[in-house]
VEXGUZA-755772 format. One line per field, with one value per residue (C-alpha): x, y, z; residue in three letters; chain. Coordinates in nm, 3 decimals, padded with zeros to 5 digits, m for minus. Layout:
px <- c(X  ...) .
py <- c(Y  ...) .
pz <- c(Z  ...) .
aa <- c(ALA  ...) .
ch <- c(A  ...) .
This chain:
px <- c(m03.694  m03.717  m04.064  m04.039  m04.427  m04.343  m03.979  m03.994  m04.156  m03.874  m03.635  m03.823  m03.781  m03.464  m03.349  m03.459  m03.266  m02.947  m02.947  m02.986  m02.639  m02.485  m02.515  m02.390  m02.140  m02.036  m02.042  m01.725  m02.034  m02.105  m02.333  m02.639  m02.947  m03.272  m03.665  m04.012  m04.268  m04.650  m04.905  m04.653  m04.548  m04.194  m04.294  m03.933  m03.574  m03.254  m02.907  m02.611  m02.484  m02.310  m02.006  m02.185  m02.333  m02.100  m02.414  m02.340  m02.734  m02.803  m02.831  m02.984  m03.267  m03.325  m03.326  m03.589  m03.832  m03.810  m03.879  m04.161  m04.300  m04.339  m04.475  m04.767  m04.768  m04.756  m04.517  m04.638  m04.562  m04.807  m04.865  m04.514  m04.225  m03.862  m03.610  m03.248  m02.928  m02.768  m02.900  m03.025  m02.814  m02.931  m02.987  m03.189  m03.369  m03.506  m03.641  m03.794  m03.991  m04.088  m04.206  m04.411  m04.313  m04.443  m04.169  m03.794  m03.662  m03.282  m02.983  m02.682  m02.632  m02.418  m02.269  m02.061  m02.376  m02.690  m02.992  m03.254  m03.169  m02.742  m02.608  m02.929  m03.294  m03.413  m03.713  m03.855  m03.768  m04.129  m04.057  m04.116  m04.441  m04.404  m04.265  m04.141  m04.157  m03.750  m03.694  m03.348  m03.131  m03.283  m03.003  m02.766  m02.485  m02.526  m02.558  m02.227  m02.032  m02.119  m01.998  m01.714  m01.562  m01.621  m01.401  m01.171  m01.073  m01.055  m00.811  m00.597  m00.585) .
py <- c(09.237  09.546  09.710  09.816  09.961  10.248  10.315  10.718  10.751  10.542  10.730  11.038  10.960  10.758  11.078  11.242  11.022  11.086  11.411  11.307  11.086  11.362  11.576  11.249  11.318  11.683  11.570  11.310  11.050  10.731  10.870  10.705  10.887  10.744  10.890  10.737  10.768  10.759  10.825  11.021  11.265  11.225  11.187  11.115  11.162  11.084  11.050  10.851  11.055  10.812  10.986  11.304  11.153  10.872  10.623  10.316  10.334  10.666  10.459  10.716  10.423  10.465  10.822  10.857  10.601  10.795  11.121  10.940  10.821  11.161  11.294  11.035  11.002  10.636  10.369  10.166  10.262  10.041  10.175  10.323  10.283  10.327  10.457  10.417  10.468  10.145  09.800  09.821  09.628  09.346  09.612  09.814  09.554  09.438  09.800  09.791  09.535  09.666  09.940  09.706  09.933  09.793  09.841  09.877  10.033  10.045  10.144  09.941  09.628  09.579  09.246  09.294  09.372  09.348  09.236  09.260  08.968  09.000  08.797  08.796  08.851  08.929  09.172  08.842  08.565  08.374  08.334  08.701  08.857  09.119  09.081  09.380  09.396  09.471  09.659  09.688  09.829  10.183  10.446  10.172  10.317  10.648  10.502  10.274  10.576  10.824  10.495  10.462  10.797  10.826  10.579  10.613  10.954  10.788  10.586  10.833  11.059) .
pz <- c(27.692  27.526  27.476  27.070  27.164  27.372  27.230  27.245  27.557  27.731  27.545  27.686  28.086  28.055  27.901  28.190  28.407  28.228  28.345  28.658  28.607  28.476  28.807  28.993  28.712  28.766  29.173  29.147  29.216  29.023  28.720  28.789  28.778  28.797  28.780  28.922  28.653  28.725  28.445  28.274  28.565  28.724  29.090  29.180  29.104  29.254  29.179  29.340  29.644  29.814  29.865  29.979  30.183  30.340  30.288  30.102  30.089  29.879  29.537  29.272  29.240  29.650  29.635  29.357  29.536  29.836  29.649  29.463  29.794  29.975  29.644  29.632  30.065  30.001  30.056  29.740  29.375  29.219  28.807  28.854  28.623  28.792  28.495  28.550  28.371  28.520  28.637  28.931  29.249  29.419  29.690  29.460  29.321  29.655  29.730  29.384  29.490  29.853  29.699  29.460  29.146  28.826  28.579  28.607  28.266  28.247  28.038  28.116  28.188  28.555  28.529  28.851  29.075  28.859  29.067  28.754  28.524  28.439  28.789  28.969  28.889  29.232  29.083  28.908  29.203  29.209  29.605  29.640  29.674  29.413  29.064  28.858  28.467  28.333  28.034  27.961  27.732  27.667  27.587  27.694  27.440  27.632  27.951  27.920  27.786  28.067  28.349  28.089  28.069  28.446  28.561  28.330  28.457  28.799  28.669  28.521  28.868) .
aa <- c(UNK  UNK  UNK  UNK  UNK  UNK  UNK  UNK  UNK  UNK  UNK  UNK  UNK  UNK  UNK  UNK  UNK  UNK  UNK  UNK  UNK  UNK  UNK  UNK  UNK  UNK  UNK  UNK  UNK  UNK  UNK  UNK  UNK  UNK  UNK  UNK  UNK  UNK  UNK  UNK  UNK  UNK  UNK  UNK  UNK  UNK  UNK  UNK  UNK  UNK  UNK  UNK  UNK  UNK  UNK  UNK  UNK  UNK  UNK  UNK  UNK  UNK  UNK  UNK  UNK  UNK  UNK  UNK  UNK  UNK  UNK  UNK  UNK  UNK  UNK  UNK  UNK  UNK  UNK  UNK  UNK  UNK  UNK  UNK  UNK  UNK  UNK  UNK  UNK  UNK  UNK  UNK  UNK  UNK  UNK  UNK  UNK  UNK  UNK  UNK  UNK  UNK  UNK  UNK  UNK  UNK  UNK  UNK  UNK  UNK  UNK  UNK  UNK  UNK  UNK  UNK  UNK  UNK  UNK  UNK  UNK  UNK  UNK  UNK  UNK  UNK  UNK  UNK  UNK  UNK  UNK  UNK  UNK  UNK  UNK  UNK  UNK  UNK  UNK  UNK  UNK  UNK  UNK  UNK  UNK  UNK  UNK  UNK  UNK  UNK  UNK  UNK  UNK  UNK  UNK  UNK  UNK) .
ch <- c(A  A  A  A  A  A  A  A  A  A  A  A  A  A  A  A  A  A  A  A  A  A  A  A  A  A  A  A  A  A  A  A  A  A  A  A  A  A  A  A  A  A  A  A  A  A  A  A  A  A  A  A  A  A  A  A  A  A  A  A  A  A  A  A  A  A  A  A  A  A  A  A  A  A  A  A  A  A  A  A  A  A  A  A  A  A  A  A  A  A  A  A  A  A  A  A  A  A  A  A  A  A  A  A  A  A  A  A  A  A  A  A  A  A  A  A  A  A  A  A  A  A  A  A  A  A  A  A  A  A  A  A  A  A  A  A  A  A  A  A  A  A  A  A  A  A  A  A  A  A  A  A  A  A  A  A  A) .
């Protein structure tokens, strides 16, 4: 699943999205960041805010498309690439494919929740009208150790 042909530009934006996590981070929020990508241009970006926000709904992955919408004035993100630090949700996954984005690239792997390929793979359900590409796996090390240290100092409070 993983895309060896365009290995440092993934590593470029999913960078990009790790900073995003990392002020979900520094916010007591789940550290998932996540970008919208079209032609190379970050037209989106969004980070979970859930618990700012008292909105089960405010997934970094639903905050980014939003951004990337009102940035293109379009509800549709054909030729876009969604970059996330974590597997998108089955919730997630369905907006991925309202908003008929092309390509989901992803870090970790959520294997309570996963909705692109690890318990469900609701981006690539043939019933559906739209299919997304998955590429996963890209600064998953990173991506696991950020969720990782995170809830283990929940733990320890």
């Amino acid at each position: 699943m993983f895309n060896e042909n365009h290995t440092s530009e993934h590593n470029f934006f999913m960078a990009k999205a790790f900073k995003q996590a990392e002020l979900a981070y520094e916010e007591g929020e789940v550290p998932v960041g996540a970008i919208v990508v079209h032609k190379n241009r970050i037209i989106g970006r969004g980070y979970n805010q859930t618990e700012k926000l008292n909105d089960p709904t405010a997934h970094a992955e639903l905050v980014a498309i939003s951004s990337a919408c009102a940035t293109i004035e379009n509800k549709y993100l054909t030729d876009c690439t969604l970059y996330v630090t974590l597997e998108p949700c089955m919730m997630c996954a369905g907006a991925l494919v309202w908003s008929k984005i092309s390509t989901v690239v992803f870090g970790a792997i959520d294997e309570n929740a996963g909705g692109c390929g690890s318990l469900f793979n609701i981006v690539q359900n043939k019933n559906l009208n739209h299919r997304v590409e998955v590429i996963q796996g890209v600064m998953e090390q990173d991506c696991s150790f950020l969720l990782k240290s995170f809830f283990n100092e929940k733990r320890k409070k």
